[in-house]
N, C-alpha and C positions, 0 to 999 in steps of 0.2 A: 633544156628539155623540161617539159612540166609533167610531172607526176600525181598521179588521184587516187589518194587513198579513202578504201571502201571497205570498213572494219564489217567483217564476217557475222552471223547473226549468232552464231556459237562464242564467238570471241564478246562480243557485248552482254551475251548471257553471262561467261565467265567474270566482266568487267563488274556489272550488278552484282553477282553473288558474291565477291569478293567483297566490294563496298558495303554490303548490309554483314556482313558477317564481321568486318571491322567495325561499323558504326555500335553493335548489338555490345561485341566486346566493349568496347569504348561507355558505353553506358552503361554495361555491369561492372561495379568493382570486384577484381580479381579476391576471388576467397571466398563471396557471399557464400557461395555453396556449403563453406567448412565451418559457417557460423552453427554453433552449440543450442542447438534450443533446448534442447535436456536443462542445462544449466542456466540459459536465460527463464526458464518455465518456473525451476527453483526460484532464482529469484524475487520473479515477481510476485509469488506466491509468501515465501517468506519475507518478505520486505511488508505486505500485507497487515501477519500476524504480529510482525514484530510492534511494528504500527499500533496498530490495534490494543495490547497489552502490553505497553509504558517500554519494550525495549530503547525506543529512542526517544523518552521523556516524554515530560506534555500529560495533558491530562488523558487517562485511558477509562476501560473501561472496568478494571481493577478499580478507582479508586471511588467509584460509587455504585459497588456492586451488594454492599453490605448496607441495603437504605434503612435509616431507621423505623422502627414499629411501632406506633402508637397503643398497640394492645399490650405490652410490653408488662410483667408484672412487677410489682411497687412501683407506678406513673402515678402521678397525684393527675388523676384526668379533669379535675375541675380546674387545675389552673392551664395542661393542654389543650382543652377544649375552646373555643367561644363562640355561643352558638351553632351548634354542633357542627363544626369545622375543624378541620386542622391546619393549625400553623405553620407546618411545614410548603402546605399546598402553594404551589404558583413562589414559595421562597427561592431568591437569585442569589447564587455569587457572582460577582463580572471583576475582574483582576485582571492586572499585567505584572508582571514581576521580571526582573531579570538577576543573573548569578553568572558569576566568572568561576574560572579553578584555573590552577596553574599548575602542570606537571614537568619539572623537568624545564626544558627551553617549549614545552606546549602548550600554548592557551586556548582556553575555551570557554564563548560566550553562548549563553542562554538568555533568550527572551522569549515567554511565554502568555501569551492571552488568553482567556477563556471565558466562557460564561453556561452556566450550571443552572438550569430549573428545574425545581423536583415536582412531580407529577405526582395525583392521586385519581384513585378510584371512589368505592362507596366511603369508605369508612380512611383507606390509610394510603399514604403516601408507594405508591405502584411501580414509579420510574421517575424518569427524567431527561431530560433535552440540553443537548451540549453541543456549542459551537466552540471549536479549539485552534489557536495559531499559535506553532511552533516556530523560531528560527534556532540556528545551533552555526554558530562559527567555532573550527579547529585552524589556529596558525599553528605553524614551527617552520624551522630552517627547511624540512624535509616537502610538508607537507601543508594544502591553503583548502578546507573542503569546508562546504556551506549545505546544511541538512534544513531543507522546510516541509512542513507539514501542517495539514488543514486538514481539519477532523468535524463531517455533521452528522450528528445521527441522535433518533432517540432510543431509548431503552426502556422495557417492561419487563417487571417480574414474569417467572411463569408459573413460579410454584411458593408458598407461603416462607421458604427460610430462607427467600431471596439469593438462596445461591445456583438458580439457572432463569438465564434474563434472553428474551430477543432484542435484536440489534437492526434496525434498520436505517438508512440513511447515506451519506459517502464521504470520501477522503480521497486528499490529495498530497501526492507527496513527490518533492524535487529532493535528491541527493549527487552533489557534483564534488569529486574529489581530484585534484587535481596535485600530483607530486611532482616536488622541485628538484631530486632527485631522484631518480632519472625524471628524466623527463614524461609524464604519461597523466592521460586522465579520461575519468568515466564520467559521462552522463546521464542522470536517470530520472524521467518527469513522468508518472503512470496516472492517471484518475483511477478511482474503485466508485461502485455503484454496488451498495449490500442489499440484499434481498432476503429479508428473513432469517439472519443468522441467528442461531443457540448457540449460548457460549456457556461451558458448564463450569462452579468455580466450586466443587467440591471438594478438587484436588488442587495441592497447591499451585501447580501450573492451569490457566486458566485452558482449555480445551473448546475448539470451537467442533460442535459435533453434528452440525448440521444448517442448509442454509448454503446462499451461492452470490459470488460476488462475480459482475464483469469488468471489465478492466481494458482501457487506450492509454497507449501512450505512445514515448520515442524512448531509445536506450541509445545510447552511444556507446558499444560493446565489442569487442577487437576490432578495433577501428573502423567502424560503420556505424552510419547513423540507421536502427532496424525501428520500424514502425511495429508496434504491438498492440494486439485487440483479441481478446476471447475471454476465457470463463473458467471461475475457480468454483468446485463443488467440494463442500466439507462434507467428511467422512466420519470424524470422531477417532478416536484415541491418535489422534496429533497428525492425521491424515488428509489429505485434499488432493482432488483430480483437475488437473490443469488442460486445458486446452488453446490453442494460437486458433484463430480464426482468419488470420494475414496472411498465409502458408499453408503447406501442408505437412508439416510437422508433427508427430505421430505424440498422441496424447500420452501424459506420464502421472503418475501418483509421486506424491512429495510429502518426506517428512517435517511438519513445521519445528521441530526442533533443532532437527541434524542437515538440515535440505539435501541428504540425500532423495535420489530418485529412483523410481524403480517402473518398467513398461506399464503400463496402465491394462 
């Protein structure tokens, strides 16, 4: 006996909607939904500042924020001068260095390059232009994490006692920490792109109060690799508004100190 089977147009609809609904799963990993952008938002925002102001070594912008003054009183200005220039103007450093420390069974390697030109105006040395390459290796038994960072930007005074400067320019920064026990690791590669940043160093901690950075990158963060892109806006007294432009993730305010966060 021959039989002819003639699947139903309901039964074929049922068969397609079954398969796109498996294939959809199949291509989300289970959990995107419960990834944290509250705290991915901190991050990227403090990882930033830290950047920025020597938290993770390297040349920052602390350590040429004090430029010196050629109107400075007791300068013997005929031997500053020649031809009425300053010696400072268009002066370079360009270095590499590197430095171990051993804690414990922890070692940590630093290699640091950089190159430093000081900039003037009419009369006096104004700013300066710094390209910076960090690497940072941590071994131990526990833990194997590699910190790099690349820093361009230049800097101008804004006001006569050089202690509020803009920043414009960009950085990049890879942080991959990887622990041996247990077993777990993060990845973290962001570019920044600054736009006018004020950075005020009247207080001890330097304060950016104004001024917006954007920002791409990849995060490897509970276990997903999350593509990030959007824009940090500084606020002043230690404040900045974050936004994701990959999502739609509800913008937050983040303290660059504590990275707490708070609704925007």
């Amino acid at each position: 006996m021959k039989f002819t089977f003639r699947p139903s147009v309901a039964l074929l609809l049922m068969l397609v909607c079954l398969y796109t609904a498996c294939k959809k799963s199949a291509d989300k990993p289970t959990g995107v939904a419960t990834i944290d952008y509250k705290t991915l938002g901190s991050l990227v925002a403090t990882n930033f500042y830290r950047s920025l102001t020597g938290f993770y070594d390297g040349l920052t912008i602390k350590n040429g924020s004090l430029l010196p003054k050629t109107k400075a009183p007791g300068v013997n200005y005929a031997a500053m001068f020649s031809g009425g220039s300053v010696p400072l103007c268009g002066f370079t450093v360009d270095t590499t260095y590197t430095k171990n420390s051993t804690s414990g069974d922890t070692v940590k390697t630093t290699t640091n390059s950089y190159k430093l030109t000081y900039l003037c105006g009419s009369v006096n040395v104004n700013g300066y232009k710094v390209d910076d390459t960090l690497v940072t290796t941590t071994v131990s038994p526990r833990i194997n994490s590699l910190y790099q960072l690349g820093q361009h930007f230049t800097v101008f005074t804004i006001n006569p006692t050089y202690l509020m400067v803009s920043v414009n320019g960009s950085s990049f920064l890879n942080i991959t920490d990887n622990l041996i026990t247990p077993t777990r690791g993060t990845d973290w590669t962001m570019a920044y792109s600054l736009s006018d940043l004020t950075v005020d160093f009247t207080t001890t901690i330097p304060d950016i109060i104004s001024g917006t950075v954007t920002f791409s990158g990849m995060a490897f963060y509970g276990g997903y690799h999350i593509p990030d892109k959007g824009t940090i806006t500084f606020l002043g007294n230690y404040k900045a508004k974050f936004v994701f432009t990959t999502n739609n993730a509800a913008p937050y305010i983040v303290d660059l100190l504590t990275g707490a966060v708070t609704p925007a």
